[in-house]
C-alpha positions in Angstrom: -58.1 101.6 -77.0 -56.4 101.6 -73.5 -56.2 97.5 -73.4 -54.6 98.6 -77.2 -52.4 100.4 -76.3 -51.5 97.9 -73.5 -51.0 95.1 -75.2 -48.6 96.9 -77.6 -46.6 98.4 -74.8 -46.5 94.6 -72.7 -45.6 93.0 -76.6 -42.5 95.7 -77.2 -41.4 94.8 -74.2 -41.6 91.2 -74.2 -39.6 91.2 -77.3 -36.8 93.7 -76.1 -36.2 91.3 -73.0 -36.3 88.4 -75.1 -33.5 89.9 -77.7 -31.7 90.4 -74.6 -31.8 87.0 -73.0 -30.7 85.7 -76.4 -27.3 87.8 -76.5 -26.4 86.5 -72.9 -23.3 85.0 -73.9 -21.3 87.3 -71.8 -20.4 85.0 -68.5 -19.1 82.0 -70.4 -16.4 79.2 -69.8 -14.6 77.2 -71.9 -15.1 73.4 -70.7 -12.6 70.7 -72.2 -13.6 67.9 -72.9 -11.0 65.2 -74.1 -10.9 61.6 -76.1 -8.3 58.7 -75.9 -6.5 58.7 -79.1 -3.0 56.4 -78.4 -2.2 53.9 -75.7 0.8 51.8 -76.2 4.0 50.5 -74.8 7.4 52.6 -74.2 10.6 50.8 -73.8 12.3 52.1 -70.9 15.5 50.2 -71.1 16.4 46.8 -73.1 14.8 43.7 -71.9 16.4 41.9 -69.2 18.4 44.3 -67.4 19.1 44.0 -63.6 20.9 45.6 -61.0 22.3 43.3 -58.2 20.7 40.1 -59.5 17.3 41.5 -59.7 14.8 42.6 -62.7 14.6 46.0 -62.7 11.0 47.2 -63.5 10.3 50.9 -65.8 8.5 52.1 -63.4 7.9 55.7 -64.7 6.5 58.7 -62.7 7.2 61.9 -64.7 7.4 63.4 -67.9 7.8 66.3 -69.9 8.1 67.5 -73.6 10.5 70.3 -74.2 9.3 71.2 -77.6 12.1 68.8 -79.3 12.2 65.9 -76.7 10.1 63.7 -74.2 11.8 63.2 -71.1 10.9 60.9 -68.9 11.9 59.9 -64.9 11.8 56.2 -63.6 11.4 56.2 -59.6 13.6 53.4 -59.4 17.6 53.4 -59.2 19.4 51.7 -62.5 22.8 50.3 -63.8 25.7 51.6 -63.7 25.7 53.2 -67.2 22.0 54.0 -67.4 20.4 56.1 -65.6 16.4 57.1 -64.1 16.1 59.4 -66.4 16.2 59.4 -70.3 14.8 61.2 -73.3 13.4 59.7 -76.5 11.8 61.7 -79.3 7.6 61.5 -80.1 8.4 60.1 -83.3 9.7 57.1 -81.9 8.0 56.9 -78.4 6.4 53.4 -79.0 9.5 52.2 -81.8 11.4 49.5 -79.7 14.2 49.7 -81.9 15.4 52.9 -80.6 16.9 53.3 -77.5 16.0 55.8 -75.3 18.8 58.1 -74.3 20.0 58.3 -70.4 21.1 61.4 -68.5 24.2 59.9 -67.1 25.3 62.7 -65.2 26.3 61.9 -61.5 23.3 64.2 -60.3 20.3 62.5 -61.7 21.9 58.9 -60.6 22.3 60.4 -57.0 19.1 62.1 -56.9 16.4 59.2 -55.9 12.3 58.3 -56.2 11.4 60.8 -58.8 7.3 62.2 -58.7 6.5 64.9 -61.3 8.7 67.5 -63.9 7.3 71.2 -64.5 8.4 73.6 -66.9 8.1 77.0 -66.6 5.7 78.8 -69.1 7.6 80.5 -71.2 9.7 77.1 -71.8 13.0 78.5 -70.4 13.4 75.8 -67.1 12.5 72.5 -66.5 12.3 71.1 -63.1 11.6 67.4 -61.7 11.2 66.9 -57.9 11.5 63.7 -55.8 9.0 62.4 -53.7 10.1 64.3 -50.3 8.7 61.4 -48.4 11.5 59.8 -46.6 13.8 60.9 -44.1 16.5 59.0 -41.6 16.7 61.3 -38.5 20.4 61.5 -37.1 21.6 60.7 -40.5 22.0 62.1 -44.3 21.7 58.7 -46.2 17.8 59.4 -47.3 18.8 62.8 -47.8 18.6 62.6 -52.0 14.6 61.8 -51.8 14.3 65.5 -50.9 15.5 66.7 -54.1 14.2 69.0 -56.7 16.5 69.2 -59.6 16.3 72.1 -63.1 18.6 73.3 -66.1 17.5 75.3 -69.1 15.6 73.7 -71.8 18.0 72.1 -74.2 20.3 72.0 -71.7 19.7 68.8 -69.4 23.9 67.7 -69.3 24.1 70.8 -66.3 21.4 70.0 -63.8 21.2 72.2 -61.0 20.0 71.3 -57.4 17.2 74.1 -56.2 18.7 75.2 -53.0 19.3 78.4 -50.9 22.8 78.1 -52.0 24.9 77.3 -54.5 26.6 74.1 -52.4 23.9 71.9 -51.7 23.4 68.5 -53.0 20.1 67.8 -52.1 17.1 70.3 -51.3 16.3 69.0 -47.5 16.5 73.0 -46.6 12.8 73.1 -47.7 11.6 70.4 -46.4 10.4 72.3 -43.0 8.7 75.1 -44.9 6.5 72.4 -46.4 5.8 70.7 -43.6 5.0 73.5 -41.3 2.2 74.3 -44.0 0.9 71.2 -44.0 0.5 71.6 -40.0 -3.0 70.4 -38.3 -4.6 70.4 -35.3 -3.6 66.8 -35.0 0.0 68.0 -36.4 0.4 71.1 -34.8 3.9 72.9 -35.5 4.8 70.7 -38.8 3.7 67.3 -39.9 5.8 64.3 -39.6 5.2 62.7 -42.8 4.5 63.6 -46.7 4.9 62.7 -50.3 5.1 65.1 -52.8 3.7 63.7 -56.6 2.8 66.8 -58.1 4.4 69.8 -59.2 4.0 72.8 -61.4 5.3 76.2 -62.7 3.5 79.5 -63.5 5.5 82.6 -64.2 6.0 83.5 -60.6 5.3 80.8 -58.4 6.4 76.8 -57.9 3.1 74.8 -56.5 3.6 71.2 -55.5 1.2 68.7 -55.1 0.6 67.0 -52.2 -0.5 62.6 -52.0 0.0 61.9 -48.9 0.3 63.6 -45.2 0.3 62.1 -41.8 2.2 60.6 -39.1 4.3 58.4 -41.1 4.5 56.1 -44.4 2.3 53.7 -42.7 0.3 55.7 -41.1 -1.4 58.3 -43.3 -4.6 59.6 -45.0 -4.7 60.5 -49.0 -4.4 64.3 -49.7 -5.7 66.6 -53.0 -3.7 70.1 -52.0 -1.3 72.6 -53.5 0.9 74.4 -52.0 3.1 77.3 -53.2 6.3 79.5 -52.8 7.4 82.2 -55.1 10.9 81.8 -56.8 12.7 84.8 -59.1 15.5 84.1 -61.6 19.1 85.3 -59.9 21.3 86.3 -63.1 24.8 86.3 -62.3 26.8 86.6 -66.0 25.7 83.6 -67.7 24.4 82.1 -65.3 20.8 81.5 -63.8 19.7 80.4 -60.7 16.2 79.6 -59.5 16.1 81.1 -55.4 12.7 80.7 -53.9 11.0 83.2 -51.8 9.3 82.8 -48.0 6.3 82.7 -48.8 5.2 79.3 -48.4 1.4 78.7 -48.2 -1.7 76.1 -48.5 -2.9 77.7 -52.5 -6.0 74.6 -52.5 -7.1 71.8 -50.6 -9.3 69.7 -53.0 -11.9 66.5 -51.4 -12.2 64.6 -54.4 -14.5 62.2 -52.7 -16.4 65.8 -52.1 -16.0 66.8 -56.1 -17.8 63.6 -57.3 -19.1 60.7 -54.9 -19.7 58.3 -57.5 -15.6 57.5 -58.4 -13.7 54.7 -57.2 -12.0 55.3 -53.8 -9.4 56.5 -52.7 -7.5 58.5 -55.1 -5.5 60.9 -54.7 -3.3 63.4 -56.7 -0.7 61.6 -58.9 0.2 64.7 -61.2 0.1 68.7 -61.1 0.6 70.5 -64.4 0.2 74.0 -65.7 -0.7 73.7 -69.4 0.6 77.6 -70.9 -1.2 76.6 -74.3 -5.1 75.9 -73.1 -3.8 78.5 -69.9 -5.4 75.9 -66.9 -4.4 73.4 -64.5 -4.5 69.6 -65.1 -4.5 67.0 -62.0 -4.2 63.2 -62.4 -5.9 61.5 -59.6 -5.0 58.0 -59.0 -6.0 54.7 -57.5 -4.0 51.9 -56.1 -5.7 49.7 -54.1 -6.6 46.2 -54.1 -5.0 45.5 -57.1 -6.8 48.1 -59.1 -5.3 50.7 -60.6 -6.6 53.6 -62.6 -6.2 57.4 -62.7 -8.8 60.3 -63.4 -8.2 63.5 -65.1 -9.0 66.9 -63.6 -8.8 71.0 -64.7 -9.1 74.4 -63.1 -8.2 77.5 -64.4 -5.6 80.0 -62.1 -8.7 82.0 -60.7 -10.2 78.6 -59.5 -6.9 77.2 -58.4 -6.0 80.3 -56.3 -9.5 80.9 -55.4 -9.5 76.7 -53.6 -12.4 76.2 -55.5 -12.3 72.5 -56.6 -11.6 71.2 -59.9 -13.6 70.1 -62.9 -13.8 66.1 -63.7 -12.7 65.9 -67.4 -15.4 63.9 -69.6 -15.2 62.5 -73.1 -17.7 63.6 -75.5 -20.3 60.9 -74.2 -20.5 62.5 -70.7 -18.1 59.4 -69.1 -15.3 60.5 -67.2 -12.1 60.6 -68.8 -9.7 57.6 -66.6 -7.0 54.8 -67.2 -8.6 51.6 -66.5 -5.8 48.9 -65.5 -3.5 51.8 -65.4 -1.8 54.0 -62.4 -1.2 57.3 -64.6 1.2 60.1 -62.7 2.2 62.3 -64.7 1.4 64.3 -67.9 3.0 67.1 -70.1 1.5 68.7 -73.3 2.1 68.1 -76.5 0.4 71.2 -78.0 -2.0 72.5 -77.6 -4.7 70.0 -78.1 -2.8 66.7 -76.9 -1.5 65.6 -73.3 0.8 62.6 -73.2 0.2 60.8 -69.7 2.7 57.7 -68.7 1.7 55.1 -66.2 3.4 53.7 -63.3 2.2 50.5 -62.8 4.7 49.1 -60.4 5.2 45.3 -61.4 2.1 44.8 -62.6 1.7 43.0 -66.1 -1.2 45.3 -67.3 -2.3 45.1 -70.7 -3.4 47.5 -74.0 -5.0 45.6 -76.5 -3.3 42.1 -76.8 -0.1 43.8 -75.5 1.4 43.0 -72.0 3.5 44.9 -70.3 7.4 43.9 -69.5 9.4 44.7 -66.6 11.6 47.0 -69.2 8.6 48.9 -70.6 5.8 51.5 -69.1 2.3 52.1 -70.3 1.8 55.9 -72.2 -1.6 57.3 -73.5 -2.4 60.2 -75.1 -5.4 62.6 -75.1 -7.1 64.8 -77.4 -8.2 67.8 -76.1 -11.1 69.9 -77.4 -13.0 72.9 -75.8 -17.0 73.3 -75.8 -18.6 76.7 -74.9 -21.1 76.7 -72.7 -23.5 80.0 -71.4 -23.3 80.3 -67.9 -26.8 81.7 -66.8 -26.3 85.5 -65.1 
């Protein structure tokens, strides 16, 4: 009767445990994965155009959708008349037909080597920062490649330079904060040499992504982190100026070779984005090198970001890693909440989609899919 009683006792509990393990969906994440659904061909400018008896290449390193328009940034200088950065509509992103439309005021022609845009989540600002990566000591004629432009959504004919003040043509005033963050023991103080190609917005803070860092252009290793500064909107009447806080400091320093041994090295960052629909971070990683080139896509959410816990390799639906074969993607913007469109900068190289080949005038553009898939997350 005891050995009964028991066995009914060890059975009642074996089956209250079990009902529990079965509702243990409580520590779950959401884990995108993401499928190629467009590659093609965007025509940058018409065919043929030069500037002082030379080709110019589309060599295009940022983007960004402002809900009616795809803007875009070429790191290159152009014609008189044109400009390094244009907008086009989706509807006729790959329609050669339809010229793209340039932003012809005197700032973005003087502003030089664009990286990366941002937007700010609520869709209010759009920003688009150069690459910070070159300076002429004892003189102000590199000063423009340590510029970080914005202007209100809709309104990209009044750019506005993000400075201290309201006088400044260029942003070199933050160019020591950066670098004194990016200090090492090898660097002590601040380091000599870096290249911005990422940057995004949350609601209180500006982080920029960091590809390079070392003692010059030449001399250098490939870099992963993030770095952030707060910035508050000044109202003064109608208008609104960005002003960034003090408060400069290393947010994540991400080893990619770390993250996953088995992809192609070296990459490094190529894009930061903060995507206010699926509420994460995505990071392009790219590689140029040897002639290869090809970019990787990565996510974390804020409490990973903040936290410097590295980021998640996206995969397609197969388990493969989600990458650019043939082609150096740096930069992405969503679309909505499921799609990211990346563009390529491929330098001069004559890549290929399909039977296509690229043109000096044109740059590659793919876009993703993105879906989410729940998986438990043992306690």
């Amino acid at each position: 009767m005891i050995f009964r009683y028991c066995t009914i006792a060890l059975t009642a509990l074996f089956l209250t445990f079990g009902c529990k393990t079965a509702k243990l969906p409580a520590n779950t994440t959401s884990i995108p994965t993401a499928t190629i659904t467009e590659e093609g061909f965007l025509n940058c400018f018409a065919a043929g155009t030069s500037l002082n008896g030379q080709a110019v290449w589309c060599e295009a390193s940022a983007v960004v959708f402002d809900g009616k328009n795809l803007i875009f940034a070429n790191d290159k200088d152009m014609p008189a008349g044109q400009s390094p950065v244009f907008m086009k509509t989706l509807a006729t992103l790959a329609d050669s037909t339809q010229s793209p439309t340039y932003l012809t005021q005197p700032t973005f022609s003087a502003t030089r080597k664009y990286e990366d845009f941002a937007q700010t989540p609520d869709r209010k600002f759009i920003l688009l920062t150069t690459a910070f990566d070159r300076v002429k000591p004892g003189s102000h004629d590199w000063d423009s490649y340590n510029t970080i432009l914005y202007w209100r959504s809709g309104d990209e004919q009044h750019p506005r330079v993000l400075a201290p003040d309201d006088t400044s043509r260029n942003s070199m005033a933050y160019r020591h904060q950066i670098a004194r963050v990016l200090a090492t023991s090898e660097f002590p103080g601040e380091i000599p040499y870096f290249k911005i190609e990422g940057l995004a917005a949350t609601d209180r803070q500006l982080l920029f992504g960091i590809r390079e860092a070392g003692k010059s252009y030449e001399s250098f290793t490939y870099q992963a982190k993030i770095i952030g500064v707060s910035y508050r909107i000044e109202k003064n009447g109608d208008t609104e100026r960005i002003r960034l806080l003090d408060d400069w400091k290393l947010i994540n320093d991400f080893d990619i070779a770390k993250a996953d041994s088995t992809l192609p090295k070296p990459l490094a960052l190529s894009s930061l984005e903060y995507d206010p629909f699926q509420k994460r971070f995505w990071m392009l990683t790219s590689q140029e090198a040897n002639g290869k080139l090809d970019a990787y896509l990565w996510t974390a959410t804020s409490d990973e970001l903040y936290a410097n816990k590295p980021f998640t390799l996206i995969r397609d639906t197969k388990g493969q890693p989600v990458h650019t074969p043939g082609h150096k993607a740096e930069d992405l913007t969503p679309l909505d909440a499921n799609r990211l469109l990346l563009i390529s900068d491929d330098d001069r190289a004559r890549t290929t989609i399909g039977s296509q080949t690229r043109q000096p005038n044109q740059a590659a553009y793919t876009i993703l899919t993105v879906s989410s898939q729940r998986n438990r997350m043992s306690q």
